[in-house]
ZADRENLUM-670730 format. One line per field, with one value per atom (N, C-alpha, C): residue number from 1; residue in three letters; atom name; x, y, z. Coordinates in nm, 4 decimals, padded with zeros to 6 digits. Example, Ala and Ser with C-alpha at 12.3 -4.5 7.8 and 13.67 -1.06 7.14 Angstrom:
pos: (1_1_1_2_2_2)
code: (ALA_ALA_ALA_SER_SER_SER)
site: (N_CA_C_N_CA_C)
east: (01.3190_01.2300_01.3200_01.2850_01.3670_01.2900)
north: (-00.5690_-00.4500_-00.3300_-00.2250_-00.1060_00.0030)
up: (00.7800_00.7800_00.7800_00.7080_00.7140_00.7870)
//
This chain:
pos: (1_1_1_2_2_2_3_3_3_4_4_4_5_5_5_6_6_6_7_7_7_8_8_8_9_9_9_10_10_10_11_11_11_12_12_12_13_13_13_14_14_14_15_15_15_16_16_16_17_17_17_18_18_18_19_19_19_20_20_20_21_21_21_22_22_22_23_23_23_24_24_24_25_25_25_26_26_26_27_27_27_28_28_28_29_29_29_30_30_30_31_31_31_32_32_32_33_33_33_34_34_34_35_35_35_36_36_36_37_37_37_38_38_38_39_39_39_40_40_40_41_41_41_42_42_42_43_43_43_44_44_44_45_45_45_46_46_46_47_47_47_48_48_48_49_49_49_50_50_50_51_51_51_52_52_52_53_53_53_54_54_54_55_55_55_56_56_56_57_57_57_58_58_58_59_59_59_60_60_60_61_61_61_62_62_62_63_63_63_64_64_64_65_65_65_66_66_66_67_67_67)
code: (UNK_UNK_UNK_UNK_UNK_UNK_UNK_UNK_UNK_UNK_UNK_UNK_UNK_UNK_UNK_UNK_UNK_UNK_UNK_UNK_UNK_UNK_UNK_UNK_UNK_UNK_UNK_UNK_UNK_UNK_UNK_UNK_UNK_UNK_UNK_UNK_UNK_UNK_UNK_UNK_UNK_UNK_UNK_UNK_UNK_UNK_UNK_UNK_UNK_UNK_UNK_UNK_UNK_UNK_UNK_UNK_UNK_UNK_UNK_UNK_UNK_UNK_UNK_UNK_UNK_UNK_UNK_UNK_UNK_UNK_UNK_UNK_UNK_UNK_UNK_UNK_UNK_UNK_UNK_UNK_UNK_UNK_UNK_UNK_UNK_UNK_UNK_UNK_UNK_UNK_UNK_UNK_UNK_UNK_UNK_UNK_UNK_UNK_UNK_UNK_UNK_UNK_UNK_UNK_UNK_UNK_UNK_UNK_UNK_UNK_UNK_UNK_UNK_UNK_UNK_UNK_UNK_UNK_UNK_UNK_UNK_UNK_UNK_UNK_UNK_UNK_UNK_UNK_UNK_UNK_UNK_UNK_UNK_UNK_UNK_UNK_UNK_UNK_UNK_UNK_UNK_UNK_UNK_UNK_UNK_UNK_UNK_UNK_UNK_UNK_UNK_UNK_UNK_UNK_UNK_UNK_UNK_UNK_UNK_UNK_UNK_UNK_UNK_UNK_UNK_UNK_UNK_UNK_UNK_UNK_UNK_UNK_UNK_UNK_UNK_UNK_UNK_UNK_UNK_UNK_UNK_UNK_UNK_UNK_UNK_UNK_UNK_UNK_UNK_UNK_UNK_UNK_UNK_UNK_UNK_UNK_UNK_UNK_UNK_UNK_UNK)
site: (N_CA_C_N_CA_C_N_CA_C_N_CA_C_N_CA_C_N_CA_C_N_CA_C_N_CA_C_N_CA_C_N_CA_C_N_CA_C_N_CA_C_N_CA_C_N_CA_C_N_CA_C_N_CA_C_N_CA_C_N_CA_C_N_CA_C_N_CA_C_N_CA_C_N_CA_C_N_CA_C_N_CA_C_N_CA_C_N_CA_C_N_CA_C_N_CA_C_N_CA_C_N_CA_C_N_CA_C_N_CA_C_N_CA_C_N_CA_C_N_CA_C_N_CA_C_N_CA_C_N_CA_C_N_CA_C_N_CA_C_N_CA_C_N_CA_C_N_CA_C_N_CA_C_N_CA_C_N_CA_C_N_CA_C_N_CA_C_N_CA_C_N_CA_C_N_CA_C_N_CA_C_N_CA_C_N_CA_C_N_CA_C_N_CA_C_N_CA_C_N_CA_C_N_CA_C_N_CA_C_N_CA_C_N_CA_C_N_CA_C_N_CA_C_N_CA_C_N_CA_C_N_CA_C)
east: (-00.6312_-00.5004_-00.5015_-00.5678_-00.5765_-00.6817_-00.7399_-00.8514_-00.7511_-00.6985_-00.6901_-00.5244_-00.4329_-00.3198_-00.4097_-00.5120_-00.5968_-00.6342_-00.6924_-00.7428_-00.6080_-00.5231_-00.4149_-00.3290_-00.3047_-00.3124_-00.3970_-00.5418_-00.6281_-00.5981_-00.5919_-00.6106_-00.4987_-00.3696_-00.2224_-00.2897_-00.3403_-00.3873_-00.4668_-00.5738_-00.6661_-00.5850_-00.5134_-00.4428_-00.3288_-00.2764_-00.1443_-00.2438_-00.3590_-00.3732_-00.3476_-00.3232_-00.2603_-00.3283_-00.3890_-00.4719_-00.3937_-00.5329_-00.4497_-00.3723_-00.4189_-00.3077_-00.1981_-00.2040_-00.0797_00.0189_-00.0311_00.0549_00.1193_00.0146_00.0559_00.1882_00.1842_00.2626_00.3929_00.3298_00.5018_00.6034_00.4902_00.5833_00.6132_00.5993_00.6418_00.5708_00.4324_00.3754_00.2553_00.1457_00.0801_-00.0483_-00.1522_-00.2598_-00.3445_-00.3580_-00.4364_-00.3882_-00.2157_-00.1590_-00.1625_-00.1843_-00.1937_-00.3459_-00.4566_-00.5975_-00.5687_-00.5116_-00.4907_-00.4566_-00.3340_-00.2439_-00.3336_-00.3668_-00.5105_-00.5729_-00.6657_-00.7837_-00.7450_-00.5948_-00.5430_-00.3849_-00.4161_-00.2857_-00.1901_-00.2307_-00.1218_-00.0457_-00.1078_-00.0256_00.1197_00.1364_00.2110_00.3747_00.4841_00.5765_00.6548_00.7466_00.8230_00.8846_00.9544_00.9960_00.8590_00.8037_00.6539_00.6370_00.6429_00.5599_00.6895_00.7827_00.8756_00.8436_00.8518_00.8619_00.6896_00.6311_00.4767_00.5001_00.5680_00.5936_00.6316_00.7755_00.8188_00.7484_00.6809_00.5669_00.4628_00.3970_00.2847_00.3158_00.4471_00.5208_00.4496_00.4707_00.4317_00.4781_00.4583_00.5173_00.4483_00.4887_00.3850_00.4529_00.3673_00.4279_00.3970_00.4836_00.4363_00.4611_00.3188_00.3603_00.2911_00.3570_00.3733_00.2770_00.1744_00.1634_00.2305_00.2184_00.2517_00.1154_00.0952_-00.0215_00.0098)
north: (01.2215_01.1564_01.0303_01.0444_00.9272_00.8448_00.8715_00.7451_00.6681_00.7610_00.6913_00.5997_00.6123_00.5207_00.4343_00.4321_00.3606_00.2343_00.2477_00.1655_00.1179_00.2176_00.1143_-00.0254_00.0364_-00.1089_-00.2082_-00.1687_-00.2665_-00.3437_-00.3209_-00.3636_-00.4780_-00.4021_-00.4819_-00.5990_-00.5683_-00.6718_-00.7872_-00.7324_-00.8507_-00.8881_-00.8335_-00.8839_-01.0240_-00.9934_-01.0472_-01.1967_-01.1919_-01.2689_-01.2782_-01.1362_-01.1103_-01.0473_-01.1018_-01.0262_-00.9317_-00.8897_-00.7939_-00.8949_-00.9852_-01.0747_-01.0931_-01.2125_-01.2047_-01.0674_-00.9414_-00.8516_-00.7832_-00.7503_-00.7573_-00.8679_-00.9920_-01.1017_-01.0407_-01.0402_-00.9984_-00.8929_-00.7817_-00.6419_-00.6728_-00.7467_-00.7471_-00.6746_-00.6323_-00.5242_-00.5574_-00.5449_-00.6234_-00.5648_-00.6792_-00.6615_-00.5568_-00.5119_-00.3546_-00.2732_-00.2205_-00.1190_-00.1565_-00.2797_-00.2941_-00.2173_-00.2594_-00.2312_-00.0327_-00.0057_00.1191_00.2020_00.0951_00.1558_00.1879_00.0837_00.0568_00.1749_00.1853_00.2837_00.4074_00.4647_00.6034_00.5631_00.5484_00.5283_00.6637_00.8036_00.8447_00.8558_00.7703_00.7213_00.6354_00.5716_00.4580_00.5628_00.4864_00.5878_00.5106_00.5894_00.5503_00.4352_00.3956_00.2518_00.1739_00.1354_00.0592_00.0668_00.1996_00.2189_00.1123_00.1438_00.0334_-00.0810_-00.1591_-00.2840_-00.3429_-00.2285_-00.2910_-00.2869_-00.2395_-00.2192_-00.3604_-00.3935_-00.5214_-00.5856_-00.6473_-00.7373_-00.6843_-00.6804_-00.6157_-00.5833_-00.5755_-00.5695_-00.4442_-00.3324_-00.2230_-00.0794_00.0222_00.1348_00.2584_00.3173_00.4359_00.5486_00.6328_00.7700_00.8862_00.9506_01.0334_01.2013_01.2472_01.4073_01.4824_01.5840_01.6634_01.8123_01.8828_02.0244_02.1297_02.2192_02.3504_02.4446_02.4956_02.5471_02.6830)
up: (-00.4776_-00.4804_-00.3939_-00.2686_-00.1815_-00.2460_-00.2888_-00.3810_-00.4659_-00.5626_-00.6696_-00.5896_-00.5164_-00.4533_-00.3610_-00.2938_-00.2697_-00.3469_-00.4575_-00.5360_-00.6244_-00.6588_-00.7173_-00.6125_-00.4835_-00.3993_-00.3740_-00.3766_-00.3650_-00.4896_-00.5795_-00.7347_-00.7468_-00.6859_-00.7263_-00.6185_-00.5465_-00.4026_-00.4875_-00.5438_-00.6066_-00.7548_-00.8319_-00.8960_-00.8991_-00.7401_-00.7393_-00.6347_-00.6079_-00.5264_-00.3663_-00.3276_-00.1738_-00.0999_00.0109_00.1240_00.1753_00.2629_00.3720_00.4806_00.5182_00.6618_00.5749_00.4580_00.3659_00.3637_00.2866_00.3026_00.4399_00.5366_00.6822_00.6698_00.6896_00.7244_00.6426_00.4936_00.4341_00.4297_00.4798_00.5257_00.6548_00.7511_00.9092_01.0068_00.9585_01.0167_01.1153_01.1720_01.2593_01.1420_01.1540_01.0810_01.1050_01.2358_01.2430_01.1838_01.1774_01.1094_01.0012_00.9273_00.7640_00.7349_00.8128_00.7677_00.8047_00.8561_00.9088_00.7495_00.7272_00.6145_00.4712_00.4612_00.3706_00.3493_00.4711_00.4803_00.5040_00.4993_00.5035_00.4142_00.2708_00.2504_00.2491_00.2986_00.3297_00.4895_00.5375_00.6153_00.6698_00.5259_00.4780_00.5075_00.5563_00.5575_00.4152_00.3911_00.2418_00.2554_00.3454_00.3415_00.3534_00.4022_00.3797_00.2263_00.1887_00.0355_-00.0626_-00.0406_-00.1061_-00.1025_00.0302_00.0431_-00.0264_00.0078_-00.0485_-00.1986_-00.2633_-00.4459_-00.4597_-00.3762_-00.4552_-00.4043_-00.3075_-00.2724_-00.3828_-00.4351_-00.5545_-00.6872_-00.6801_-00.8024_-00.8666_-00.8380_-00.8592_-00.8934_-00.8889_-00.8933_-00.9085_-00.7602_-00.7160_-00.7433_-00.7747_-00.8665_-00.7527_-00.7191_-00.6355_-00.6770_-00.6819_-00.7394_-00.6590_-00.6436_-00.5103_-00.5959_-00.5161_-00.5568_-00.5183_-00.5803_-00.5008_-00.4761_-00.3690_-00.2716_-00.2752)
//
């Protein structure tokens, strides 16, 4: 699950033309916690995951298991 929301941000990233400092810069966030966010995207809290959609123009699907 973390691979594949992984690679769909990287993707919207090389798609849309937007680094990591760029996206850092446009969420308000400091560039370590972007590379942070990156490399553990479940780390990302839900407002982040928003604001990173409309910056990327995107839409993350989130499905939950039961254990």
């Amino acid at each position: 699950m973390n691979k594949k929301l992984k690679e769909a941000i990287e993707y919207a990233m090389f798609k849309h033309k937007v680094s990591k400092l760029e996206l850092s810069e446009l969420m308000n966030v400091s560039y370590p916690t972007m590379l942070s966010r990156l490399k553990q995207p479940e780390l990302i809290r839900f407002t982040e995951a928003e604001k990173m959609c409309k910056i990327l123009n995107i839409e993350l699907r989130v499905e939950f298991e039961n254990k």
